[in-house]
PAZAPA-4460 file (N, C-alpha, C; in steps of 0.05 Angstrom, whole numbers, plus 32768, in hexadecimal, padded with zeros to 4 digits):
% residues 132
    n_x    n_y    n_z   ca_x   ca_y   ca_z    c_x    c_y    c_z   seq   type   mol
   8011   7FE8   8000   8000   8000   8000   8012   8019   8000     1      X     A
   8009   8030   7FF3   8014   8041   7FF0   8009   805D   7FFF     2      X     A
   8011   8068   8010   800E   807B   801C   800C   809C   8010     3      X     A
   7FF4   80AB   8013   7FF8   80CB   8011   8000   80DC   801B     4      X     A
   8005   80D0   8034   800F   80E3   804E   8029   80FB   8042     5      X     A
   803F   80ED   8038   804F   80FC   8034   8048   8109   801A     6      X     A
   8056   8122   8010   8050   8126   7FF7   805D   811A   7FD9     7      X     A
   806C   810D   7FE4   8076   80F2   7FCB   807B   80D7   7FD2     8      X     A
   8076   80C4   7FCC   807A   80AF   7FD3   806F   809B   7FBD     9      X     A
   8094   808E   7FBE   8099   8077   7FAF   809D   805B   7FB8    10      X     A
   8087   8049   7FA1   8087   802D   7FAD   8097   8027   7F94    11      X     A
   80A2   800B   7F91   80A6   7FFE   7F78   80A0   7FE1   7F89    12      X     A
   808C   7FDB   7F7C   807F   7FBE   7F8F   8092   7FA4   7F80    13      X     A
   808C   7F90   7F8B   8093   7F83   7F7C   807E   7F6D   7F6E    14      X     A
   8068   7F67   7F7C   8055   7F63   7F63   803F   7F79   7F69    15      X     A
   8023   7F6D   7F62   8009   7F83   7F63   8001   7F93   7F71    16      X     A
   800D   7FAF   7F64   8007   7FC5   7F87   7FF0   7FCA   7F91    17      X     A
   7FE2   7FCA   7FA5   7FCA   7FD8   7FA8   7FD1   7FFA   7FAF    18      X     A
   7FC5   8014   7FB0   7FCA   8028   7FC1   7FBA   8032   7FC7    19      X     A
   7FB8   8039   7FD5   7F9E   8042   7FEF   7F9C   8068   7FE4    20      X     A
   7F8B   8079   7FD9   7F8E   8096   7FDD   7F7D   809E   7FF1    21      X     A
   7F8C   80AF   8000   7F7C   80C6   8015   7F67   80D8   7FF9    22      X     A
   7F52   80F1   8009   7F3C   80F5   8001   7F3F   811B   7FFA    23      X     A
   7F58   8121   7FF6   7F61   8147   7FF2   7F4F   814B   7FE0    24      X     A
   7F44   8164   7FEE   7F31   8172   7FD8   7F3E   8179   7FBA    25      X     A
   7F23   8177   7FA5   7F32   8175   7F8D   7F13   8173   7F7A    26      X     A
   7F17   8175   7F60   7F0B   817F   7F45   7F07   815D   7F40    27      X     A
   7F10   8150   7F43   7F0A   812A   7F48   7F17   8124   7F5B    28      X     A
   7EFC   8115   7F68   7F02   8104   7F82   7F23   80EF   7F7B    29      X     A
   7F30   80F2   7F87   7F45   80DB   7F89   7F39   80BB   7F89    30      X     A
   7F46   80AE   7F7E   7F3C   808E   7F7B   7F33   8084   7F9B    31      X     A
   7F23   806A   7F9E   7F22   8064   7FB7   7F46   8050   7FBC    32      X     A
   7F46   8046   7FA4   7F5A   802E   7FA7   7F61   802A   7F89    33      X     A
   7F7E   802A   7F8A   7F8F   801F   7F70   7FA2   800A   7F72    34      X     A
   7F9B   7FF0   7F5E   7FB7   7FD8   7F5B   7FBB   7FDE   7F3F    35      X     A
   7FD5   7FE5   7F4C   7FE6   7FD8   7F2A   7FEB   7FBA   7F2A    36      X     A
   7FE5   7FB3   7F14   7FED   7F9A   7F08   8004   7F9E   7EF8    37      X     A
   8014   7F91   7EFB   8033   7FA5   7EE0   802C   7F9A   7ECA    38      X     A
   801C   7F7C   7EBF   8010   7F7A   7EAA   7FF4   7F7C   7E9D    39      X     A
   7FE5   7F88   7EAD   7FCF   7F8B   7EA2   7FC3   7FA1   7EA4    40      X     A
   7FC8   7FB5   7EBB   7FC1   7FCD   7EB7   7FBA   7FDA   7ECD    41      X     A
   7FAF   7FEE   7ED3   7FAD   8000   7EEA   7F8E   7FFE   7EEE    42      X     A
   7F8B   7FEF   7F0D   7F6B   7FF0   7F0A   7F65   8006   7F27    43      X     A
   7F51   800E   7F23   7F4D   802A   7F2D   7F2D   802C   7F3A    44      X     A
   7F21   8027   7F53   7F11   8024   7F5B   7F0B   8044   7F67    45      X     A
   7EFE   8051   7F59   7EEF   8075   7F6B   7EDB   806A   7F7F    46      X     A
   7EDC   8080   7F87   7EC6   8082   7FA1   7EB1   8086   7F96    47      X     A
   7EA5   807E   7F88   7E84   8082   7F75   7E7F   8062   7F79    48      X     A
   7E96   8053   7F77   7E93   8041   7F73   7E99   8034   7F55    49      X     A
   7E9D   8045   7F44   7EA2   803B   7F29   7EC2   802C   7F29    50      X     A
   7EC9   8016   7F16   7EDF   800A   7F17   7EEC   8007   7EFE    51      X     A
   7F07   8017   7EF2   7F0F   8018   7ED4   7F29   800C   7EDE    52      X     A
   7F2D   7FF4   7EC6   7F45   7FE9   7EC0   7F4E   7FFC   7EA3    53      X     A
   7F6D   8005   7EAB   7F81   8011   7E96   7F91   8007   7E89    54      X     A
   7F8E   7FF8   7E79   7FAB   7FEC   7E6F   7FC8   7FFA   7E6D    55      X     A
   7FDE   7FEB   7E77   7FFA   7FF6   7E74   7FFC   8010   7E5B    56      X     A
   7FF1   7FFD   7E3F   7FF5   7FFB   7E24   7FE0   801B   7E1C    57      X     A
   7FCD   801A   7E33   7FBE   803A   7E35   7FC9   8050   7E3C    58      X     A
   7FCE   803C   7E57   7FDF   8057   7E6B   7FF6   806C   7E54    59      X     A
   7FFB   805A   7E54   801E   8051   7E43   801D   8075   7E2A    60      X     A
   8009   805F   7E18   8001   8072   7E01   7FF9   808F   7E07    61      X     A
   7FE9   8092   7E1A   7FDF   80A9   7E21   7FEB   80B9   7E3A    62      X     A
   8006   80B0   7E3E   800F   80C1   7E4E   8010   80E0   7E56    63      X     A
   800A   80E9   7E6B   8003   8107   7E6C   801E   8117   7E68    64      X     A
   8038   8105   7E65   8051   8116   7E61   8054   8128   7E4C    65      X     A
   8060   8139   7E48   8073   8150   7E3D   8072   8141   7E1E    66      X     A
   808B   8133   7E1D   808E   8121   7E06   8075   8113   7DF6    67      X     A
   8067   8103   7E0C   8052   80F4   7DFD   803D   80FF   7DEF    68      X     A
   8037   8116   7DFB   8022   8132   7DF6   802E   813C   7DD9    69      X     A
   8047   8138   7DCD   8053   813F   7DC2   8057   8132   7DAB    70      X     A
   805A   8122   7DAD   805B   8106   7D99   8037   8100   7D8D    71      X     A
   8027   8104   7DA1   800C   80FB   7D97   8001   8117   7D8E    72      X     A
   800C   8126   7D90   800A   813D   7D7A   8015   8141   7D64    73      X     A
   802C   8130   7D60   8034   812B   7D4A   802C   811D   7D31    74      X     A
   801F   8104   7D48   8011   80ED   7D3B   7FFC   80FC   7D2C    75      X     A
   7FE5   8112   7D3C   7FD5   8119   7D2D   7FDF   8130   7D18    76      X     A
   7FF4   8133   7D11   7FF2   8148   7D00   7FFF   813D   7CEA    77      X     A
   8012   8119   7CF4   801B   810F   7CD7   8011   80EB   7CE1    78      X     A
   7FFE   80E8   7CDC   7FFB   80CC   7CE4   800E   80B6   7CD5    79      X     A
   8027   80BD   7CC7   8033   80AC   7CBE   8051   80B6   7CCE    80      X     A
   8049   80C1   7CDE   8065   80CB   7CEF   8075   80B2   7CFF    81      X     A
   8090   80AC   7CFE   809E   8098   7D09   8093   8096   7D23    82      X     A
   808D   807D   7D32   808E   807D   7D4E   80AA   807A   7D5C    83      X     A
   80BE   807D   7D79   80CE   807A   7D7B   80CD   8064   7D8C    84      X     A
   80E0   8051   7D8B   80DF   803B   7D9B   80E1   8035   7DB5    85      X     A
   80D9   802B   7DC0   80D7   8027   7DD8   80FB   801B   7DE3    86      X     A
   80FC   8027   7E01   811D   8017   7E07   8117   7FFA   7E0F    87      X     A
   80FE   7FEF   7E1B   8100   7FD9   7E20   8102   7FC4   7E09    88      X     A
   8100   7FA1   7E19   8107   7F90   7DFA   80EC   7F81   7E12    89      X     A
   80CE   7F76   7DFE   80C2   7F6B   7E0C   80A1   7F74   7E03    90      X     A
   8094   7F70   7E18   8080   7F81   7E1D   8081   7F94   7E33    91      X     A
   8074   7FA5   7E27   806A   7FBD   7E3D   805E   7FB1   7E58    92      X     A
   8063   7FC2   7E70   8063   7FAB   7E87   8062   7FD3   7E93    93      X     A
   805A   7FCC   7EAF   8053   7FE7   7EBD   8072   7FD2   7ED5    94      X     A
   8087   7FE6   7EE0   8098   7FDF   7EF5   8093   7FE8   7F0D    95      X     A
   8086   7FFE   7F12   8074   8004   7F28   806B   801D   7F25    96      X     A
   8059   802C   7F3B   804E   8047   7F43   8059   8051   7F57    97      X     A
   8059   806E   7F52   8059   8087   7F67   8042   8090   7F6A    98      X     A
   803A   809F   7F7D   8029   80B0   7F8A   803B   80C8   7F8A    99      X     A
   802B   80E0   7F79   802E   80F9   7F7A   801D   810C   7F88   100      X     A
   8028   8110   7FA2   8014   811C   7FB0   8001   8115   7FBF   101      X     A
   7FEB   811F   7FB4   7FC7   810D   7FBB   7FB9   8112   7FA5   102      X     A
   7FC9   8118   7F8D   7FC1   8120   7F75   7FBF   8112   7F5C   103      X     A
   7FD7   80FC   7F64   7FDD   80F1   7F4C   7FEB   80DC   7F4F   104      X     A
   7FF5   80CD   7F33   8003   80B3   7F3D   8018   80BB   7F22   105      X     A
   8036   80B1   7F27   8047   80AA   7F11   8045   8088   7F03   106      X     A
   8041   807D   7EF2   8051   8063   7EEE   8067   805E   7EE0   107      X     A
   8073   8050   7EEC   8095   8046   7ED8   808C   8037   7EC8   108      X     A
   8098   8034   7EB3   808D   801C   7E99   80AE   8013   7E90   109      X     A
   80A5   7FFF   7E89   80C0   7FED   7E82   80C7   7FF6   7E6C   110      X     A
   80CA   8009   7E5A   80D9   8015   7E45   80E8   8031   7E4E   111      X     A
   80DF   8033   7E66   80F2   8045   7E77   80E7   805E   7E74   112      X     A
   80CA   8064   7E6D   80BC   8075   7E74   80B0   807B   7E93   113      X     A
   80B7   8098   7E9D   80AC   8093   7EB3   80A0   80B3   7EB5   114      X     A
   80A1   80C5   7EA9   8097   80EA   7EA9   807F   80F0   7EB0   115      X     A
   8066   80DA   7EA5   8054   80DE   7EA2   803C   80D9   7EC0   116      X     A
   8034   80F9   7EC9   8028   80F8   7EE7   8006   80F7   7EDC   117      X     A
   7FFB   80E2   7EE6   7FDE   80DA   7EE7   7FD7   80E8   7EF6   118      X     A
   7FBF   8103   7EF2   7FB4   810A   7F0C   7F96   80F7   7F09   119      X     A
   7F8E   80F8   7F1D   7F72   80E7   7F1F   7F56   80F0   7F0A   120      X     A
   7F5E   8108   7F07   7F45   8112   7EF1   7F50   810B   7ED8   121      X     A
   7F6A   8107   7ECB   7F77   80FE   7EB4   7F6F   80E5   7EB6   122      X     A
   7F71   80D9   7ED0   7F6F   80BB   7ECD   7F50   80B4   7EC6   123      X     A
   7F3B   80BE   7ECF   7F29   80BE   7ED4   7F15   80BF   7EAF   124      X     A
   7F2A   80D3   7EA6   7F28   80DA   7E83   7F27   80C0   7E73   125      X     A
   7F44   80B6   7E7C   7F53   809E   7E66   7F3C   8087   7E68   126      X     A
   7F24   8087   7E80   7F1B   806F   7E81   7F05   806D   7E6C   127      X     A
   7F02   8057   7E57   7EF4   8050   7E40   7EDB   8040   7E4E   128      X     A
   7EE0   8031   7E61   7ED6   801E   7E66   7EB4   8020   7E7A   129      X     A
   7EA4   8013   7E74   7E8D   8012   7E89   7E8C   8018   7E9F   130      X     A
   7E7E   8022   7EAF   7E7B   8021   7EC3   7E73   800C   7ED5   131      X     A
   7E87   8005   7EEB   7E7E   7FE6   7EF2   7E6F   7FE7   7F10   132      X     A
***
């Protein structure tokens, strides 16, 4: 479990993390509860009660970083634009999470991406999926 108390705090689990968020006022409620899975994805239970699984391969793509914001603007302006390769050799695999704050979460990804800060209303965006 991962703690909010301090204002940063890093786990690198070694298998499925759960993390517990405290409740800081905010524009979206903070999750009730997050596990990473490093292969399957970031599942994310809110206090509504609704439950969205993220894939790595989502997260990944849609990173809120600098770069990635950058690149997928590129994509849309030449959809035949080179992609750059990833450093890892494998599949994409999540290596663990940070907690940023009470605001947000980092994930490391096995191609050695790590810039990209999830706040809970970004996270809250990326989800495609039903409401369960």
């Amino acid at each position: 479990m991962l703690s909010t108390r301090r204002a940063y705090h890093s786990a690198v689990p070694r298998g499925p993390a759960d993390i517990s968020v405290a409740h800081p006022a905010g524009e979206v409620p903070p999750p009730k509860r997050l596990h990473l899975d490093r292969e399957r994805g970031l599942e994310i239970e809110w206090t509504d009660g609704r439950i969205d699984l993220l894939s790595i391969e989502h997260l990944r793509r849609n990173s809120p970083s600098a770069d990635a914001r950058e690149l997928r603007a590129e994509i849309d302006r030449n959809p035949l634009a080179v992609l750059p390769s990833g450093a890892a050799s494998g599949p994409l695999r999540a290596n663990g999470a940070e907690l940023v704050g009470n605001y947000a979460v980092r994930i490391l990804f096995s191609d050695g991406h790590s810039t990209g800060i999830y706040t809970w209303a970004y996270l809250r965006s990326l989800s495609t999926g039903p409401t369960s």
